[in-house]
Structure formats: structure tokens, C-alpha cells
N, C-alpha and C positions, 0 to 999 in steps of 0.2 A: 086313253091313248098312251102307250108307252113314248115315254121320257127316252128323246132320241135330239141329237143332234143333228145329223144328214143321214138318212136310211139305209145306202147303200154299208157304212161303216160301222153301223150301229147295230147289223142283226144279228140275232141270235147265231148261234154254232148248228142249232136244230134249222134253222129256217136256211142258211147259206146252202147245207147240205141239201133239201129238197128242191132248190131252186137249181145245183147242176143236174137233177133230174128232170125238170119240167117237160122237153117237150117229150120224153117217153110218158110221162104219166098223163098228157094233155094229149082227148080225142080228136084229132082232126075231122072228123069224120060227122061230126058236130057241129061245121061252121057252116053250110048250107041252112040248114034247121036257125043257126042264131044268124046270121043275116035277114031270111025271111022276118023272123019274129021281130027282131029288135029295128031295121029299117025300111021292110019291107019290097026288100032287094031279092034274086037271085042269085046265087054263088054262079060262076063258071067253074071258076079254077081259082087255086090259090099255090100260094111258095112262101115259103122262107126266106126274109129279105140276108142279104148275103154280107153285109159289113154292117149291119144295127148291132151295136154291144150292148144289150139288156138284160133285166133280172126276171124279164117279164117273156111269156110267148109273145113271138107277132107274126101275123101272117098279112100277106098280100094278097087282095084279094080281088079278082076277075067276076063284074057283075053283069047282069044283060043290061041293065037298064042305062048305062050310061059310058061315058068314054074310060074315064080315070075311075081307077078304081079305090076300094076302101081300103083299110087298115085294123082288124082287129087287134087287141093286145089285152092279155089276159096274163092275170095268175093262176098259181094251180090251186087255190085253195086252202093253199097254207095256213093256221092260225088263224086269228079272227078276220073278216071280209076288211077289204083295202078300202075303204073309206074315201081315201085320198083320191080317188079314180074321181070322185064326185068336186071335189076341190077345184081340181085340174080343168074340168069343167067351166066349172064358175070365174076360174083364171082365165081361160082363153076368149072365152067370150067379153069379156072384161077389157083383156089386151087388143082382141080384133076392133074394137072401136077407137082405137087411137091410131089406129093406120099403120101395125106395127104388122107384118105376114107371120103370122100364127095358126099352128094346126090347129081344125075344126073337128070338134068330137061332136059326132053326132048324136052319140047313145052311151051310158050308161046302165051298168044296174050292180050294185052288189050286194043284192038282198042271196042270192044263190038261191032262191026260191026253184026255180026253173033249171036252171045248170049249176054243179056243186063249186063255181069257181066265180070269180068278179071279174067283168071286161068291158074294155069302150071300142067302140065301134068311131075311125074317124076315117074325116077325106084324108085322101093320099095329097100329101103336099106335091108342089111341083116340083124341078129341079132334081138334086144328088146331094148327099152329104158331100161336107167340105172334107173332113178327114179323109175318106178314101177316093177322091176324086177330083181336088184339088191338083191341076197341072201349069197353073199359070203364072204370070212374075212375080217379082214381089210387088210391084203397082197392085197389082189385082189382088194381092192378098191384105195390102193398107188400106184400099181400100172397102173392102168385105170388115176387115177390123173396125175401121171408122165408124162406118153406119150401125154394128154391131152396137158400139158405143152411144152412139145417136138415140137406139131402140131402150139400151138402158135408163138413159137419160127420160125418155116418153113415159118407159112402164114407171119410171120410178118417180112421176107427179102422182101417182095411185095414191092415196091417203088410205090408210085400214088402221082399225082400232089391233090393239095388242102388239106384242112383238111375238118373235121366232113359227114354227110350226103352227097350221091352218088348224082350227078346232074341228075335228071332221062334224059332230053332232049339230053344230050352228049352221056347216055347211046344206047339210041337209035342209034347212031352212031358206036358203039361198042367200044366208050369210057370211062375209069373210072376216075371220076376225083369227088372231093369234093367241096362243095359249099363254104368253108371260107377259108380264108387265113390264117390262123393260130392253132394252134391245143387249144389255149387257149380263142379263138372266139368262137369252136365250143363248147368246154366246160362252158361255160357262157350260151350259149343260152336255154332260160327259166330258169332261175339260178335265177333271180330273180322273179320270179312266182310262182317258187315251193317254195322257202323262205315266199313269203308273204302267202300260202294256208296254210302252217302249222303253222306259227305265226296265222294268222284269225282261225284258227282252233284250236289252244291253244296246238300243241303240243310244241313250244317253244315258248318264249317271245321275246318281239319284240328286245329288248338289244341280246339277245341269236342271234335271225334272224341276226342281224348287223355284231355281231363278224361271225357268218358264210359267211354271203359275202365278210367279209375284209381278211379273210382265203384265198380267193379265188385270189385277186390282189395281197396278199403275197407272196403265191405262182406260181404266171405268170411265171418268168420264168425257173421253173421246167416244167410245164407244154409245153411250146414252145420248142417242139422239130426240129429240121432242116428240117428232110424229113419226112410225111407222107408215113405209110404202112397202110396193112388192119389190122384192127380191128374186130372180130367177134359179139363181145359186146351182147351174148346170150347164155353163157357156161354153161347152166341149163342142168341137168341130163337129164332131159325131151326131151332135145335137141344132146342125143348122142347116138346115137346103140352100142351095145357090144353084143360080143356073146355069155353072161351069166356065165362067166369068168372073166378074165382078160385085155382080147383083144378089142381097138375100131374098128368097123365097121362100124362107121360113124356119119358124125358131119351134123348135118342140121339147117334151120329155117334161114335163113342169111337177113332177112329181118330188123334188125338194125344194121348191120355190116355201119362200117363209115370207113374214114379213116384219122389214127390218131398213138399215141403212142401203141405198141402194150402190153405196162405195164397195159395199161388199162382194157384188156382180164383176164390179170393174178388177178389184184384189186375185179375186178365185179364176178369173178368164185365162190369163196366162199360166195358173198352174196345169193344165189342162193338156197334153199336146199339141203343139201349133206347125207348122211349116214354117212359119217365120215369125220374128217376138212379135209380139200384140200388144202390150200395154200402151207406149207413147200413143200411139195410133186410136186405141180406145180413149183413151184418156180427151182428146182428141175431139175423138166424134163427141163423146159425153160432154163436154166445155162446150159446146157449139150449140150445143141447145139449154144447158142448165150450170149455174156457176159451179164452180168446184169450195165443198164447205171447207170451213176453216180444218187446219188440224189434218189435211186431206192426206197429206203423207204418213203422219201417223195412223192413221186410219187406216191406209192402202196395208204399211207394215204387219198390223196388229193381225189384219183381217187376213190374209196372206198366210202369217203364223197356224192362223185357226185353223184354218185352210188343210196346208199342208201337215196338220197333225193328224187331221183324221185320215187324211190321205195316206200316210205313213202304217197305221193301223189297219187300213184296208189292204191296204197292198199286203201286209206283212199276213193278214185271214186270207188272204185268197191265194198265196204263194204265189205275187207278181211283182215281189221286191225286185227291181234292178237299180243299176248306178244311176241313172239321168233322176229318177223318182228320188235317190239318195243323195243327187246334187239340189234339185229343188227343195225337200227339206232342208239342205245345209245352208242353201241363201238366202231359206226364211229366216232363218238363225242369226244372217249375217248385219244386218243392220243393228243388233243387240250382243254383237260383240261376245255370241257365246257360242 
């Protein structure tokens, strides 16, 4: 498995580019054929969901057999088969027993045997994303953040052996287990990549770049926590259903969940776009059901840091550098005085 940090930040220059091609290169015309096969459904009709920001196809899909409909979501094939599709899996079924609303994947397969590409086949959650459909107070949006926090708290009594990124090969066994041994292994990796792209790139200087990796060896052991849990590490609006209220109806996209400090969920939430700040309020929910560990400030800082470097690096490969994304980096900055 390629040595990655967070996926979306981490891919290749060849893989970014085939992925603004996807859905020209992905047959629609296909998804009747893989409905039948893989769940045993009818297609009707399907669409293009209209504010999902993915790296992946997805379609909506209209079946006879039932009211709500499914959700394909596929790659094109890129490079070696997405593993991870199988992971994600073994995550949510994991997370729906702790009473947390999480997307149901029906089906997998990424052997490409049958079709040249890897895709899961799940229910359609109920509800709307919060990003693009969000219209209510700010009550309603503390408390959406609360329970958000609440759910972290839940998934994060998860015990898994390892830290950082899911071992796809154990996965297949229907094992979860992380590829490092330590939660401050996995935090480092690309750490020094992303430092050097934005020093060669002038958003800091190289003295700046230094003191941010000697930040990181200062704080090792905040970071190295005993036991790995899961981490969802994607708590973008984009990424949660509600039912245009108050209430979640569901958390999806687990395709960089690792396993790690679950502080880290709470850190990375508000880098995210929000309608209104989210931290105190997650913090919040999470206190309400599991104590807050020692060190929890440094922790929030360091993880936040991490956060927003690769964030910084994304932005800057996808050409979606703006000032708010340049404010967020500089307040990661700001607690350390550089």
C-alpha cells in the first residue's frame, strides 16, 4: 500500500489528473447490468447527485424493488484496485452497532474481474447534506455539532490493533488493523513532503519549515497514545445527512478514517467549512459521553497543525488556494507563535 497520509492530498500528479476525467471515462450505461449482478435490484433511472464533492463517480440510483434508492460509487480504474472500498465496509458495519447513523454498503467488489473499475453499491441515507442545505439557526447548527461530537466520542471506544491507515490485505480477512505502530508514526508520514512543497512554494520559509517539524518531535509524546480507536478523519458537512433540522441522519465517506487518537476527529472538524464555529460545541458533545484526555489542548493544536498542512498542499495541487483556507493555516500557526 502506498505510504500516504490522507488520500485525497497524497496522490500522485498522474492519478489527480485521471480523476478530473472520471465521469467521461465511466460507462453509465453499465449500471443497470451492475445493480442486477451485485444486489439483485433493477436500475430505473439514475443522476448525478448535484453538491456530493468527490474523487469518486456516484450515481443515484432509481430501483423497482423498493422506495429509496441505492448509491453506486466507483473509480475509474486508476492504478492498482481501491482496496479501501472493502475497509469502509468493515467500518460501517462496525459503527452501525453502536447506534451511530451510518451509511450502509451493501456490496463491494474490487477484484475488476467483471467490470474494469472497483465500486460499492450502498442505501441511499435519508436526509441532505449539511453543507449545501443547511438554512437554520445557529441553535440548530450547535446542536448538529454536539451530537456530531457525541458520535465521535461512541466510534472512538473502538479499540484496533495498530495505528494510522487500514491494512487493506488483513481487511480482506475481515480484519481492522493499522499499518504503524504507533499513532505518532502515522502522524509524521509525509510530514516532511508537505513541509518541504510549501517552503518550495514560498508559503513559509525554510527556518519557518524547521521549526514546524521540530513542533512535531516536541510533541511525540502527546501524540502516542496506548490504544488505537477509529478515527473518521472526514467530518466535512458535505459528509453528513440531516434532516434539514437539527437531527443527524448520517455520517458517510470513511475512506480516510485510520486508526488513531480519536482527538483527532474533534481537531480536523472545524477545519472543514462550517456555517457556524463547531469546536466548543463538539467538544461538548464529546465531554458528554467520554472524558477529555490529559494534554487535550495540545493535542487539539498539534492535530489541527497536521490537519491543515496537508490541507494547504491540497489546495495548492488542485488550484483552490483562497484566503479563508490561508487564514485557517495561519491560525494553525498561531498557538506556536510562528
Amino acid at each position: 500500500m502506498t505510504d500516504i497520509f490522507y488520500p485525497v492530498a497524497h496522490r500522485s500528479d498522474e492519478e489527480i489528473r485521471a480523476l478530473a476525467l472520471r465521469y467521461e471515462t465511466f460507462d453509465e450505461n453499465l449500471i443497470p447490468a451492475m445493480v442486477r449482478d451485485s444486489v439483485g435490484m433493477t436500475a430505473v433511472s439514475w443522476r448525478k447527485p448535484e453538491s456530493w464533492s468527490t474523487s469518486h463517480v456516484i450515481y443515484i440510483v432509481t430501483v423497482r424493488e423498493r422506495e429509496r434508492p441505492i448509491v453506486i460509487r466507483a473509480n475509474i480504474g486508476w492504478g492498482k484496485p481501491e482496496t479501501y472500498m472493502a475497509v469502509e465496509k468493515l467500518i460501517t458495519d462496525r459503527v452501525a452497532t453502536l447506534n451511530v447513523p451510518v451509511n450502509r454498503i451493501l456490496y463491494v467488489d474490487t477484484s475488476r474481474t467483471v467490470y474494469p473499475f472497483d465500486y460499492q453499491i450502498q442505501d441511499m441515507l435519508e436526509g441532505v447534506d449539511i453543507e449545501a442545505n443547511f438554512h437554520g439557526t445557529r441553535q440548530d447548527y450547535d446542536q448538529l455539532s454536539f451530537d456530531i461530537g457525541r458520535y465521535v466520542a461512541m466510534w472512538g471506544e473502538l479499540s484496533l490493533e495498530g495505528f494510522g491507515r487500514f491494512d487493506p490485505s488483513l481487511a480482506a480477512a475481515g480484519k481492522l488493523e493499522g499499518t504503524k505502530t504507533s499513532m505518532y508514526e502515522y502522524i509524521t508520514v509525509r510530514l516532511d513532503d508537505d513541509i518541504k512543497h510549501l517552503v518550495d512554494h514560498g508559503v513559509m520559509s525554510f527556518a519557518k519549515g524547521e521549526a514546524v517539524r521540530q513542533l512535531f518531535e516536541v510533541h511525540k509524546p502527546v501524540c502516542n497514545v496506548k490504544q488505537g480507536t477509529l478515527v473518521q478523519y472526514d467530518l466535512a458537512d458535505h459528509n453528513i445527512m440531516f434532516d434539514g433540522a437539527h437531527t443527524v441522519t448520517g455520517i458517510f465517506d470513511w475512506e480516510a478514517a485510520v486508526v488513531g487518537d480519536p482527538v483527532l476527529d474533534l481537531a480536523s472538524a472545524p477545519t472543514w467549512k462550517t456555517h457556524h464555529p463547531r469546536e466548543a460545541k463538539m467538544i461538548e458533545g464529546y465531554a458528554s459521553v467520554r472524558s477529555l484526555p490529559h494534554f487535550f489542548k495540545e493535542k487539539m493544536n498539534i492535530y489541527t497543525l497536521r490537519t491543515m498542512l496537508w490541507k494547504m498542499v491540497y489546495a495548492m495541487r488542485a488550484g483552490i488556494l483562497n484566503e479563508e483556507r490561508k487564514r485557517k493555516f495561519d491560525s494553525s500557526l498561531a498557538p506556536y507563535k510562528l
